[in-house]
C-alpha positions in Angstrom: 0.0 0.0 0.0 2.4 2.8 0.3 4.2 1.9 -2.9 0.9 2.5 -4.3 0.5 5.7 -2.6 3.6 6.7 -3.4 3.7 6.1 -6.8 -0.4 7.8 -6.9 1.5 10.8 -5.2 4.4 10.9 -8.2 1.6 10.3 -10.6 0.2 13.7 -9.8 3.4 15.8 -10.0 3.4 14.3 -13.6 1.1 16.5 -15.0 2.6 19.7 -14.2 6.6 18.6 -15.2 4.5 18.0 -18.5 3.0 20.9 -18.8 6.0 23.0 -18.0 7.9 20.8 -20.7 5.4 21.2 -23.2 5.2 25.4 -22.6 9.0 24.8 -23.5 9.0 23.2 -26.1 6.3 25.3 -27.5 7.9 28.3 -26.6 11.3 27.2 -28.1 9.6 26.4 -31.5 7.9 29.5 -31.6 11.2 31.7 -31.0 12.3 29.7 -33.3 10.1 30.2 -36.0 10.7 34.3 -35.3 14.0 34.3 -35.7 13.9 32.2 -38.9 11.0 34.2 -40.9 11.7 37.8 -40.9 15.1 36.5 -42.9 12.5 34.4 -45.3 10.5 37.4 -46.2 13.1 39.6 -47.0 14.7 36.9 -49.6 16.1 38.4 -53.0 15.9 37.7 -56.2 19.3 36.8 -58.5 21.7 34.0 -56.8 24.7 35.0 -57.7 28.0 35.3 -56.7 31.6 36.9 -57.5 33.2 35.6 -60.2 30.3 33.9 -61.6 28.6 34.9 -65.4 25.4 37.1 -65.0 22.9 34.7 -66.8 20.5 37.8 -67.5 20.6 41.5 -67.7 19.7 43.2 -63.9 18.0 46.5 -64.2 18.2 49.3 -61.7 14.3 48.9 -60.4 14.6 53.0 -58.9 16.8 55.5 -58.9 19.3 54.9 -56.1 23.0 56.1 -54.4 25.2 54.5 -52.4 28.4 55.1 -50.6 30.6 52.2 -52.3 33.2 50.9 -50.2 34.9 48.4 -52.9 35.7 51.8 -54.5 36.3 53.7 -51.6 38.8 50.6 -50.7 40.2 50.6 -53.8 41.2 54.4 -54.0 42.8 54.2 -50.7 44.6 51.2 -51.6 46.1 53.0 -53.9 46.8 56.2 -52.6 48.2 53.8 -49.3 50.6 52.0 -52.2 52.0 55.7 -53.4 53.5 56.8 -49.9 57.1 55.6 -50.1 58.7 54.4 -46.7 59.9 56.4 -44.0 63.4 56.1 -42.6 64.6 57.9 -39.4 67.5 60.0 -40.1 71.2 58.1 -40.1 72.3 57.5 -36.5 75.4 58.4 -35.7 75.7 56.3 -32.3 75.3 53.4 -34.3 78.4 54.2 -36.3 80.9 54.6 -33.1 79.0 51.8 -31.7 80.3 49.4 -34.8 84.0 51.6 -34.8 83.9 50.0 -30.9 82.8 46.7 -32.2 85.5 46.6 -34.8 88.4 48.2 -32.4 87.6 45.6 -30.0 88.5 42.4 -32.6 91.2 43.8 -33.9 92.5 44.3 -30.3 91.3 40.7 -29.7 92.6 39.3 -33.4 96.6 41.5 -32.1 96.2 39.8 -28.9 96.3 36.4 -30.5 99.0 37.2 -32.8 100.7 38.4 -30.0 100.6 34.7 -28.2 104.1 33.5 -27.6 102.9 30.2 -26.4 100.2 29.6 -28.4 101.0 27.3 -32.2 100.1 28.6 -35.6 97.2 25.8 -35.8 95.5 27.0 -32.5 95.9 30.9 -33.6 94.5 30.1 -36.4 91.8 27.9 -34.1 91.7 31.4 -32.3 91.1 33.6 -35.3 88.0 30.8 -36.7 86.0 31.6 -33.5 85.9 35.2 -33.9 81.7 36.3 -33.3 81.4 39.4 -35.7 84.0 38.1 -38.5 84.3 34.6 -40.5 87.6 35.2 -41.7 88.9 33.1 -44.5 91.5 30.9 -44.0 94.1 32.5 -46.0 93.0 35.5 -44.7 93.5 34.7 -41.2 96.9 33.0 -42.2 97.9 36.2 -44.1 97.3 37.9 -40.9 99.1 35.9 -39.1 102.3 36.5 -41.7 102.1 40.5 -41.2 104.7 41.8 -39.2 103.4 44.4 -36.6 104.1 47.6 -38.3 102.1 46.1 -41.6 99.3 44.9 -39.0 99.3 48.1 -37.3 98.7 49.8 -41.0 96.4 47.1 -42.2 94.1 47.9 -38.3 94.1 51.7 -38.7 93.1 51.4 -42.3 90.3 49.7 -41.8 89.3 51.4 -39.0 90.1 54.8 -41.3 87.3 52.5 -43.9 84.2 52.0 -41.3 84.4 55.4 -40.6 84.3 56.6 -43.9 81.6 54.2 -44.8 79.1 54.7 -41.6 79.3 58.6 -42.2 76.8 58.0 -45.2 73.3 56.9 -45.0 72.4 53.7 -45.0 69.6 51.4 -45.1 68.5 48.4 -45.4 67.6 48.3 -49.3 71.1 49.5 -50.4 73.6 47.4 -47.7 74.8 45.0 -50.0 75.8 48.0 -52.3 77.7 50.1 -49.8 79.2 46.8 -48.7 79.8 45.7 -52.1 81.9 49.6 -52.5 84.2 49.2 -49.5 87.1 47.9 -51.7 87.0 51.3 -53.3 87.5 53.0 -49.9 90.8 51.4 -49.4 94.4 52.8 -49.7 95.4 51.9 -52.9 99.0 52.0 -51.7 97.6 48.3 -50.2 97.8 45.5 -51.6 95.2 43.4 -53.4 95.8 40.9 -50.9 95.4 43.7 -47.9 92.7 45.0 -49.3 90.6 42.1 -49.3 91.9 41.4 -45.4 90.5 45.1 -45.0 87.4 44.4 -47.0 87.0 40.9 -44.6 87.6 43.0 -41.6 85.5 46.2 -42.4 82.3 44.4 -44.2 80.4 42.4 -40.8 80.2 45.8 -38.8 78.5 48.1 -41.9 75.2 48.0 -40.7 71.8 50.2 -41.3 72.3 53.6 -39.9 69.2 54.9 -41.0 66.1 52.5 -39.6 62.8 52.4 -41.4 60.2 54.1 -39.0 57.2 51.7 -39.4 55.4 54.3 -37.5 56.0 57.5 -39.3 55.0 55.2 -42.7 51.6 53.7 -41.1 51.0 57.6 -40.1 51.8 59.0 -43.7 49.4 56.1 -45.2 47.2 56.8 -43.0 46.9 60.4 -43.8 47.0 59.8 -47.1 43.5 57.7 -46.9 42.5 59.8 -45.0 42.0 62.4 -47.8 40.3 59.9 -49.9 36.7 60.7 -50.2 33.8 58.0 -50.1 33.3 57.1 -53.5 29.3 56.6 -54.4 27.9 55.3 -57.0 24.3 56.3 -58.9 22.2 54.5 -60.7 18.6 56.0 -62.5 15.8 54.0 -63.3 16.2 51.4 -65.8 19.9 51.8 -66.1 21.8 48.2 -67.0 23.6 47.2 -63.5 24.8 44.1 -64.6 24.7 42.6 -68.5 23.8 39.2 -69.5 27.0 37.1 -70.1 29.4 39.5 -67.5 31.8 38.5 -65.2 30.2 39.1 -61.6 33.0 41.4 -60.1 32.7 42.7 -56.5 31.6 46.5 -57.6 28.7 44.8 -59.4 27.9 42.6 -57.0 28.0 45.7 -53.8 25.8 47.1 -56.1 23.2 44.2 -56.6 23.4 44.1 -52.7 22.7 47.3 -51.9 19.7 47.4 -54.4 18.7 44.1 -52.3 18.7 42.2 -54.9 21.1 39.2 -53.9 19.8 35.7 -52.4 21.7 34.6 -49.7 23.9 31.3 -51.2 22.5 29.2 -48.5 19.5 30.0 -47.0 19.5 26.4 -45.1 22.6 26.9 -43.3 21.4 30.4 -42.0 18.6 28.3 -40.8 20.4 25.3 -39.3 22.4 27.4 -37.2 19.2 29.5 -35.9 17.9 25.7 -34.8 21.3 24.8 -33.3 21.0 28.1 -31.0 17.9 27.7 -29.8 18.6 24.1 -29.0 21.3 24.9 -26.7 19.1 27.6 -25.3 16.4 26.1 -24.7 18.5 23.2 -23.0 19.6 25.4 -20.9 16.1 27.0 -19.3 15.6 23.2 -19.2 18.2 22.4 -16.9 18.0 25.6 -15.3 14.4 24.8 -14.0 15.1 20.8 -13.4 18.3 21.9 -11.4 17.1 24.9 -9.7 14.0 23.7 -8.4 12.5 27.1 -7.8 8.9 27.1 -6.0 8.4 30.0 -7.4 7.9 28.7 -11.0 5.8 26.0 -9.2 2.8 27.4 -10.8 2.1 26.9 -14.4 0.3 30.1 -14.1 3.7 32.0 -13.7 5.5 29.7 -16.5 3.1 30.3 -18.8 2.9 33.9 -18.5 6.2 34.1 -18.4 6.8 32.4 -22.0 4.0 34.2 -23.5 5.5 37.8 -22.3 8.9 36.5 -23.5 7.8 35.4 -27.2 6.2 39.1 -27.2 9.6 40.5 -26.4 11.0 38.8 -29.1 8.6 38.6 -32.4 8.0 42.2 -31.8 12.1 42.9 -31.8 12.9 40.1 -34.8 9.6 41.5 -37.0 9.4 45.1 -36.6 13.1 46.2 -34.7 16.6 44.7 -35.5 18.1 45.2 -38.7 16.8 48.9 -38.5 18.7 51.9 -37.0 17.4 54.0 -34.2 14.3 51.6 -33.1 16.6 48.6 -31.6 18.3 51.4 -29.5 14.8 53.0 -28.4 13.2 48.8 -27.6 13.0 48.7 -24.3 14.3 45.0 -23.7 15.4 45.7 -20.1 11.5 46.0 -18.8 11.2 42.0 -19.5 14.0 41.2 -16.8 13.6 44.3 -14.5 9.9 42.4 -14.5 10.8 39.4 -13.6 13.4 40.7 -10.8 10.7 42.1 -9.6 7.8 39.6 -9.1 9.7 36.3 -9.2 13.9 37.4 -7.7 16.9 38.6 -9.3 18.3 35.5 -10.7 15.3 34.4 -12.5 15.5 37.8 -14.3 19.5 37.6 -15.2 18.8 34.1 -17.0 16.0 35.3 -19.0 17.5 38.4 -19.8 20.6 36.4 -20.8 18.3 34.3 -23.4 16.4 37.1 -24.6 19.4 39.2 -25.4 21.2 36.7 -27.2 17.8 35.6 -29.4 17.4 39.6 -30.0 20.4 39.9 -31.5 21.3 36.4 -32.8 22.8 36.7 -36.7 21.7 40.4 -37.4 24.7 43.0 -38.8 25.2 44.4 -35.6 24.6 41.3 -33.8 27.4 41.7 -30.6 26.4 45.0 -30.3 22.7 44.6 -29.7 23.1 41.3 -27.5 25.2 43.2 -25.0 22.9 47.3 -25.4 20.1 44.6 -24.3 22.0 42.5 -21.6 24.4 44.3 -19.9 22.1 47.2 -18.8 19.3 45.1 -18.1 21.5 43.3 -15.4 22.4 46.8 -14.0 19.1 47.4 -14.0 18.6 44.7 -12.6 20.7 45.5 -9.6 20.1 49.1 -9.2 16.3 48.6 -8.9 16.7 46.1 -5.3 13.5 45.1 -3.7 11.7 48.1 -5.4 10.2 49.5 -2.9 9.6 53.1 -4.4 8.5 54.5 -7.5 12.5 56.1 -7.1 14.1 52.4 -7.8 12.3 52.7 -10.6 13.2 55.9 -11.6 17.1 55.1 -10.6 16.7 51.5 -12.9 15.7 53.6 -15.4 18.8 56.2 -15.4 21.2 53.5 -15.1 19.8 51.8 -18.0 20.2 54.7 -19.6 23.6 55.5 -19.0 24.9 52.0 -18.9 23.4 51.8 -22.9 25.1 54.8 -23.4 28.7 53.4 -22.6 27.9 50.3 -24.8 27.1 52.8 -27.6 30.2 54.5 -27.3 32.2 51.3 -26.8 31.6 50.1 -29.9 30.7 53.4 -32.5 33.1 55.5 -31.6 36.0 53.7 -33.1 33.2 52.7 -36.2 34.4 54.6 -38.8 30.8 54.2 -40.2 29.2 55.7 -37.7 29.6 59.9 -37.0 29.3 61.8 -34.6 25.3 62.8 -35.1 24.8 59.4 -35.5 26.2 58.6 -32.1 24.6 61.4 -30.4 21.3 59.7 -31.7 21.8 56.6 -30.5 22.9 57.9 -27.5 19.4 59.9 -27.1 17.6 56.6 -28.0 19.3 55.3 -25.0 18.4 57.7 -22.6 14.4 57.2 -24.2 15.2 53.2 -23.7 15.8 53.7 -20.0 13.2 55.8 -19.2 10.9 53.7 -21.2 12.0 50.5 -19.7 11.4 51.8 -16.0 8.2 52.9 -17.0 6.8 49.6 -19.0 8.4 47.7 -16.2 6.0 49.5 -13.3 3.2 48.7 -15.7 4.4 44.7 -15.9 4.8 44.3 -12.4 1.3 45.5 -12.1 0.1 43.0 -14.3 2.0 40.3 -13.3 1.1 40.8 -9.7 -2.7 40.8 -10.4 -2.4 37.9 -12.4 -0.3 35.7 -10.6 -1.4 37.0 -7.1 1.9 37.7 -6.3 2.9 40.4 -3.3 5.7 42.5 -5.1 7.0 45.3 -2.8 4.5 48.2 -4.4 1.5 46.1 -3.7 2.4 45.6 0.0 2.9 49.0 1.0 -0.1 50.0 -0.9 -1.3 47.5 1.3 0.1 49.0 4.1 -1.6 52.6 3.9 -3.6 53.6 6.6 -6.3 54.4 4.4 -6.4 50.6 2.7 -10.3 49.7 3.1 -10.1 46.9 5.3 -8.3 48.7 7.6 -10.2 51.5 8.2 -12.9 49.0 8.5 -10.8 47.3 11.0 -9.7 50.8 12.8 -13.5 52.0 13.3 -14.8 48.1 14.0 -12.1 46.5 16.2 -10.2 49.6 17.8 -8.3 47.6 20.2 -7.6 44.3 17.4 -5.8 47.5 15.0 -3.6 48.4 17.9 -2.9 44.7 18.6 -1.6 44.0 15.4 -0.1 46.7 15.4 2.3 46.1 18.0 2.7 42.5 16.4 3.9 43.9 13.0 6.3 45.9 15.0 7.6 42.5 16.7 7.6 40.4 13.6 9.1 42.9 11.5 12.2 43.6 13.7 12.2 39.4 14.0 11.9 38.9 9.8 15.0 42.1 9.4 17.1 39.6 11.8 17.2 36.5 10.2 16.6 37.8 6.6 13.0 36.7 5.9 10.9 39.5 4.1 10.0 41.9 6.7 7.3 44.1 4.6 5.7 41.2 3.8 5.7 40.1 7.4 4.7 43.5 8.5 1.9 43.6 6.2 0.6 40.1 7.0 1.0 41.0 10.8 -1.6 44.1 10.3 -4.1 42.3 8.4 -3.9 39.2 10.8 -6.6 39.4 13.1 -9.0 41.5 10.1 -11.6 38.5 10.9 -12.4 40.4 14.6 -14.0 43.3 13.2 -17.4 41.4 12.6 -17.2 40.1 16.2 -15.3 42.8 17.9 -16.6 42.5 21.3 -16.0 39.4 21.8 -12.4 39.8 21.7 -10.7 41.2 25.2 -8.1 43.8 23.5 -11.7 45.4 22.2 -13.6 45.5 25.9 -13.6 48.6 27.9 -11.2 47.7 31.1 -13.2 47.8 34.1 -16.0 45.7 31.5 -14.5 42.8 30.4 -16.0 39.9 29.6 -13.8 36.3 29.9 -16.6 34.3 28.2 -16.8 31.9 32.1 -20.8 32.3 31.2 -21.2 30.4 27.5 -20.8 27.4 26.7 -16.9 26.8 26.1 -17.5 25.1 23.1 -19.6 28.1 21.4 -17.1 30.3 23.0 -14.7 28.4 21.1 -16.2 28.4 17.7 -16.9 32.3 18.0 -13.1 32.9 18.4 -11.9 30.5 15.9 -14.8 32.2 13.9 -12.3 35.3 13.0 -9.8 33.3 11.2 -12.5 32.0 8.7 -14.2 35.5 9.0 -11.1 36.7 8.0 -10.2 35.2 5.2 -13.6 35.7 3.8 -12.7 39.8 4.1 -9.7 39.3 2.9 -11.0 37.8 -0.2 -13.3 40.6 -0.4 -11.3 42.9 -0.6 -8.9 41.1 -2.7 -5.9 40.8 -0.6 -3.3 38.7 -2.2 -2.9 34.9 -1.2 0.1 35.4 0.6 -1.5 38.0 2.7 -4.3 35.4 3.2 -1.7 32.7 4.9 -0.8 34.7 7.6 -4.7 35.4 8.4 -5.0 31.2 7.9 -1.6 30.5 9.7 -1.1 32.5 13.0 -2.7 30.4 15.1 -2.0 27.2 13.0 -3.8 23.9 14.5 -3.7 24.8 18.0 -6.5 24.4 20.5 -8.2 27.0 22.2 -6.9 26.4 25.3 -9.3 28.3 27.7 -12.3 27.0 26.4 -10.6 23.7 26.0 -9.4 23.3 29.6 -13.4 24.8 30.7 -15.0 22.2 28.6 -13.6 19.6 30.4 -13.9 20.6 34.0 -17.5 21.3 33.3 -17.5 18.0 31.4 -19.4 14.9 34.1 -17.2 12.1 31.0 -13.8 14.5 30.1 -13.3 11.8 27.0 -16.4 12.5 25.5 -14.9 16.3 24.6 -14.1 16.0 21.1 -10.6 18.4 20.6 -11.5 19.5 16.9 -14.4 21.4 18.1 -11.5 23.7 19.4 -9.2 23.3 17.1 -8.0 26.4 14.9 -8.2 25.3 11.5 -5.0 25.8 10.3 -2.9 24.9 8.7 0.4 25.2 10.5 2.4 28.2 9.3 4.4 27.3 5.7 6.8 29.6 5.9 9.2 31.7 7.7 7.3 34.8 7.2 4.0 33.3 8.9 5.8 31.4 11.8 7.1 34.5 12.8 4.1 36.0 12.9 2.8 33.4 15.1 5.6 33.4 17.2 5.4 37.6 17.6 1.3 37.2 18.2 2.1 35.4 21.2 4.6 36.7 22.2 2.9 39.9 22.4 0.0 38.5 23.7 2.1 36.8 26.7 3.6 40.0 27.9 0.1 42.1 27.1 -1.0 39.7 30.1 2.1 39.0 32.5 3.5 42.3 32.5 7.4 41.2 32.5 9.1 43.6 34.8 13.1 43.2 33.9 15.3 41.8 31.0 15.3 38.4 32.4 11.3 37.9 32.9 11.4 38.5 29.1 13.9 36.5 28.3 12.1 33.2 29.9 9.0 34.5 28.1 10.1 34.4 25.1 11.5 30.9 26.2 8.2 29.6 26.9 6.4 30.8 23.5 8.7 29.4 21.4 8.9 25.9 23.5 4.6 26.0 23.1 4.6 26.4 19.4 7.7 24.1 18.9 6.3 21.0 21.4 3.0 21.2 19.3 4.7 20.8 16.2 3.7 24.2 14.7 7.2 25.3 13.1 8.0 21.5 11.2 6.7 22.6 8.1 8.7 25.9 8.1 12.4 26.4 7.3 13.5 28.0 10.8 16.8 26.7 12.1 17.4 26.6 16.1 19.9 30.1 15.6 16.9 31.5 13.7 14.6 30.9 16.8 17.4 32.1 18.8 17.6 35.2 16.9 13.8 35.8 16.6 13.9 35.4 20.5 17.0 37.8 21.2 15.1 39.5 18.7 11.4 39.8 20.8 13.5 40.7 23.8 15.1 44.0 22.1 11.9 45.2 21.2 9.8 44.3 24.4 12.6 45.8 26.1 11.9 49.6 25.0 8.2 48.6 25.9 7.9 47.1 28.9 11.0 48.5 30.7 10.5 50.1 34.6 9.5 53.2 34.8 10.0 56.2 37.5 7.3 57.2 40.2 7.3 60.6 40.0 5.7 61.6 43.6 2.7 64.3 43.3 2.7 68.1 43.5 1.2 70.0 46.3 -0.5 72.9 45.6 0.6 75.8 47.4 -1.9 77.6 49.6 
């Protein structure tokens, strides 16, 4: 039998994982389908290609000018060809730097002469492993041979050569021909054979003296295209564009593209690759939800809604936006995820946001450019707009929309050669409209969405929370004393929820509408009676005394739906007192009871349920604990402090707090909690003695 159950139990989750699937899926072909057909419609007419033969004659269908950039290229191209390179001036450090170089071998290549211990074979060993100079071997034998006053010629001759030869200019594209010279520049009073040891000597140290400035070239090229105009081209009416039997050449075919009139080569792989991102997309929102387990996307109410507000999002941006100019800039995408921050929590609205903004922008001309004007100022957004609690957060998402599309503009246009400065300064302005726009659609969303899903975003509950709400002034002139009870009980479970991070406007708005149901039944309630009139109920029956008071949790839900109050407003009317007992009436009933088993405990049981959630088992724990020290008057810090010891014992021995997420330091907390705010309520005051009048 509890298989059986169990499996019944899974059987019913079934539908819903199905459903949610099936919106998916759904969704994903319809997204999917948006992205592919705007590209369908707009097909053209001729396939052809560069390089291919025109197989008919192409007419100009209007009179039409563009700017050509295969022209435009071309010229500057040119005109980048004509600027001859740019050397720096010759460098005269570089010539003592080779004199040095040179001095210092033909110290080193003396040296080894010099050698008195040393064998022809290894000076000539010596002379082979010279760095700057590969002498030859007769060369290095001839030097050997010299006798010093013919070495000491041969050494100042060809430092006498370098000189000479480093004085000029030279670069790169003539080295070989000043190196080629240097037998010229020797002493003819040398011999041939000298002069080619002088030659051998001198050549390895002529280097460039005048370096090619790769700078000051790319600058004169650049200036030079610079001062190349755009080159446009015109064509009238009926003018010949391309003849029958011409070679397609890329100025005819820029043309025949800027008329429209060229059919993509391969519409299918355009639309295989739209099918390949929305796969992975789509499997991502799938493990997101499967992983995440959110209960906030529990309801199929809230998927559904979502999908269908994202698939607006995007046909209207793929039909009627991207691929034109100023509208995708003036779009406001942002409102989609600022909503869902909003009414669901932050992350839910960065992963939609991420999917949207990639979809938006997905294979369009300025695809990376769109993708992140939609993302990255919807996340900031995102973040600026918090909990929105004011119409300011709004206001403030809105401005830093703004300005954070603004920087994206400029981030990628300014260095667009395409784009000038007007054009800029447009975008920019569609910006600042797409911020403000956003903010605004997004207070409108939220609306929506709230009424629709009955969700409690931060707007709703402090409209909620005015004084001049409906049911409370119903409650204020009805159930004085109940108003000021709950009151005091929002104050409590407010201070409780800011400690251990539950939502403490919700709390506090749930606390002041938690005892609503009173107000038809006021005076049966003690906080209500006048105080020298009350009434303990010792005189009714215990077990009509009991219905009456558990009578204002069902009385108020039924206001509470009347005056449509969110759900989540309704569990903490439902909740506070859970599936406790009335414990007075209870405890009469069976002293006034002749059989005390015959006293059946649901007739004073609340009906419940237990509280669900944080929120509401604070409030429960606050209503009593209020209640507690309303009636035992605690007189110092540690009277409180074993008060709040006992509530939170009663609740937790009866098993009210097992179906809530409240650890043992949250109770702690919500206790240390109680006790700082009872403190400032109940603390001793001083007797101040009485004035006599003077006679």
């Amino acid at each position: 039998m509890p298989k059986k159950t169990k499996r019944n139990n899974n059987w019913k989750k079934y539908p819903s994982g199905f459903a949610k699937l099936l919106i998916l899926v759904i969704t994903a072909i319809l997204v999917f389908v948006s992205i592919v057909l705007p590209d369908v419609f707009t097909s053209s007419v001729y396939p052809m290609r560069v390089g291919e033969v025109a197989t008919q004659d192409v007419i100009a269908p209007y009179s039409f000018s563009f700017e050509s950039e295969v022209l435009t290229d071309k010229a500057r191209m040119e005109a980048e060809a004509n600027v001859d390179p740019i050397y720096l001036p010759a460098d005269p450090s570089i010539g003592r730097h080779q004199i040095e170089n040179l001095k210092t071998m033909l110290y080193y290549i003396s040296t080894v002469r010099q050698d008195p211990y040393a064998t022809k074979e290894e000076k000539l060993s010596d002379l082979g492993s010279l760095n700057f100079v590969q002498l030859s071997s007769d060369s290095a034998e001839r030097i050997l041979s010299y006798n010093d006053n013919r070495w000491l010629e041969i050494e100042n001759e060809a430092s006498n050569v370098l000189e000479q030869v480093m004085r000029n200019t030279i670069r790169a594209s003539n080295l070989n021909s000043v190196k080629s010279n240097i037998p010229s520049i020797v002493n003819f009073s040398f011999s041939e054979d000298q002069a080619k040891v002088v030659n051998e000597l001198v050549s390895p140290f002529v280097v460039p003296n005048s370096i090619y400035s790769q700078e000051q070239t790319d600058e004169a090229r650049a200036a030079s295209t610079s001062e190349v105009e755009t080159i446009s081209r015109s064509f009238i009416t009926g003018e010949t564009i391309v003849r029958r039997g011409q070679l397609i050449q890329p100025v005819d075919w820029e043309a025949l593209n800027a008329y429209g009139l060229i059919q993509p080569e391969n519409k299918y792989q355009d639309i295989l690759a739209s099918l390949i991102i929305v796969i992975v997309l789509t499997i991502f929102v799938g493990v997101y939800f499967t992983r995440r387990k959110l209960t906030l996307l529990d309801n199929l109410k809230s998927v559904g809604l979502i999908a269908l507000t994202f698939l607006i999002f995007i046909i209207l941006a793929r039909f009627f936006i991207i691929n034109r100019t100023i509208l995708p800039y003036l779009y406001p995408m942002a409102a989609f995820g600022l909503t869902l921050s909003v009414i669901f929590n932050l992350e839910i609205g960065i992963v939609f946001t991420l999917v949207l903004g990639i979809l938006s922008g997905y294979g369009t001309s300025k695809g990376l450019d769109l993708t992140l004007f939609y993302i990255v100022p919807s996340l900031i957004g995102m973040l600026t707009i918090g909990r929105a609690r004011r119409i300011a957060s709004f206001f403030g998402a809105g401005v830093a929309i703004a300005f954070a599309g603004v920087g994206i503009i400029l981030a990628y246009r300014l260095g667009d050669s395409v784009t000038d400065w007007i054009g800029v300064a447009s975008l920019s302005a569609a910006s600042l409209f797409n911020g403000m726009a956003s903010a605004s659609l997004t207070l409108i969303l939220q609306f929506l969405f709230s009424q629709l899903l009955d969700v409690t975003t931060p707007l709703r509950l402090l409209d909620l929370a005015r004084p001049d709400h409906p049911l409370l002034q119903h409650i204020l002139r009805n159930a004085p004393g109940s108003y000021q009870h709950s009151l005091q009980v929002s104050n409590l479970a407010e201070q409780a929820a800011e400690a251990i991070g539950a939502d403490a406007l919700l709390v506090r708005v749930g606390a002041i509408y938690h005892d609503c149901g009173k107000s038809t039944n006021p005076q049966f309630f003690i906080e209500n009676q006048v105080k020298n009139e009350i009434n303990s109920h010792d005189d009714i029956d215990p077990i009509v005394s009991a219905s009456t008071i558990i009578q204002h949790v069902i009385d108020g839900e039924n206001l509470a739906k009347k005056y449509r109050l969110p759900s989540r407003i309704i569990d903490f009317i439902k909740e506070h007192h859970g599936t406790l007992l009335t414990q007075y009436q209870y405890s009469q009933a069976m002293k006034l009871a002749e059989d005390p088993e015959s006293i059946d405990e649901e007739l004073f049981r609340y009906p419940g349920p237990s509280p669900r959630s944080k929120e509401t088992a604070i409030l429960m724990l606050a209503d009593g604990m209020e209640a507690r020290a309303r009636a035992e008057l605690p007189k110092d810090d540690e009277q409180l402090r074993g008060l709040a010891s006992k509530v939170i014992e009663y609740y937790e021995s009866r098993d009210q707090l097992h179906n809530t997420d409240l650890t043992l330091k949250d109770l702690h907390t919500i206790s240390e909690s109680f006790i700082t705010t009872l403190q400032g309520v109940h603390h001793p005051r001083i007797q101040y003695p009485e004035s006599k009048k003077k006679n």
